[in-house]
C-alpha positions in Angstrom: 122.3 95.4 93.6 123.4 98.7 95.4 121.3 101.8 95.5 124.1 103.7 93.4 123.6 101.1 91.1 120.2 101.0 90.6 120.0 104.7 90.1 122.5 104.8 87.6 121.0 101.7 85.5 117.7 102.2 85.7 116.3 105.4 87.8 118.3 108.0 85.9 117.7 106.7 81.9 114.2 106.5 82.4 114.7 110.7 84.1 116.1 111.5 80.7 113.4 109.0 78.6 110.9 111.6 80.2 112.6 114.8 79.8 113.3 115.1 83.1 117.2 116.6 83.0 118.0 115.6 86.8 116.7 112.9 88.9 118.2 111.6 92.2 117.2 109.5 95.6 116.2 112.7 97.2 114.1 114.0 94.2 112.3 110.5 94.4 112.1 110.8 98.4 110.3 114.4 98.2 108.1 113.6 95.4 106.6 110.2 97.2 106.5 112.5 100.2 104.3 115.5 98.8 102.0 113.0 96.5 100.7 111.6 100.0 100.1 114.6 101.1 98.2 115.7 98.6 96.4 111.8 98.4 95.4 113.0 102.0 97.9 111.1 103.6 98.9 111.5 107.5 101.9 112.8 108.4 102.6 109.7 110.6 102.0 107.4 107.6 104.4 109.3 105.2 107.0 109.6 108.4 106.4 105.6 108.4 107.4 105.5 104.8 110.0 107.5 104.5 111.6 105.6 107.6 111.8 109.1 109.4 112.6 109.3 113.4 111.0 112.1 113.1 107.2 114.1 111.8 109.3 116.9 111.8 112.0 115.6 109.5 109.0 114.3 107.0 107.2 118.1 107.4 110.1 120.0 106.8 112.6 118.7 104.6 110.0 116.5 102.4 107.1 117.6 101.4 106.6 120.4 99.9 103.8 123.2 99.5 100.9 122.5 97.2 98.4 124.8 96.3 95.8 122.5 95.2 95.9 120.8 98.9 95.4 123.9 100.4 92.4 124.5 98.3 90.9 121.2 99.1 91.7 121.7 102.5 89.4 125.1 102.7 86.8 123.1 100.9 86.7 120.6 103.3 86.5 123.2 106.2 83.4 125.0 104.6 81.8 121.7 104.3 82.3 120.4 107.8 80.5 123.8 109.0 77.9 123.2 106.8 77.1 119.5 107.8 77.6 120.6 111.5 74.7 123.2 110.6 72.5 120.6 109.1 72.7 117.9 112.0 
């Protein structure tokens, strides 16, 4: 089955079965992209994923800015201060 295919049979009625009104490959591609990041993912591991030559090309064009990751990401800071204090 071709890509085209599948998309059209399968990707895009279960888009509109969800209310979303416009799904595509590249939707898909950033969406896998910024959930890793957010699971915590490295870069390097969503590059591998996404079959990218490139971290750059993963960065850039695919994932996207999440606020929630940036809180955790403070968080995280002020904790490894804290358990460098403690030690």
């Amino acid at each position: 089955m071709q890509d085209n295919n599948i998309l059209v049979r399968f990707i895009k009625p279960a888009g509109k079965e969800l209310e979303i009104p416009w799904v595509n490959w590249r939707c898909l591609r950033t969406s896998h992209a910024t959930w890793l990041k957010m699971a915590g993912a490295d870069v390097k591991d969503a590059q591998a994923q996404l079959r990218h030559s490139r971290a750059r090309t993963t960065l850039d064009i695919y994932q996207q800015f999440v606020v929630e990751s940036q809180y955790r990401a403070v968080e995280r800071l002020g904790t490894l201060g804290r358990t460098e204090l403690v030690q």
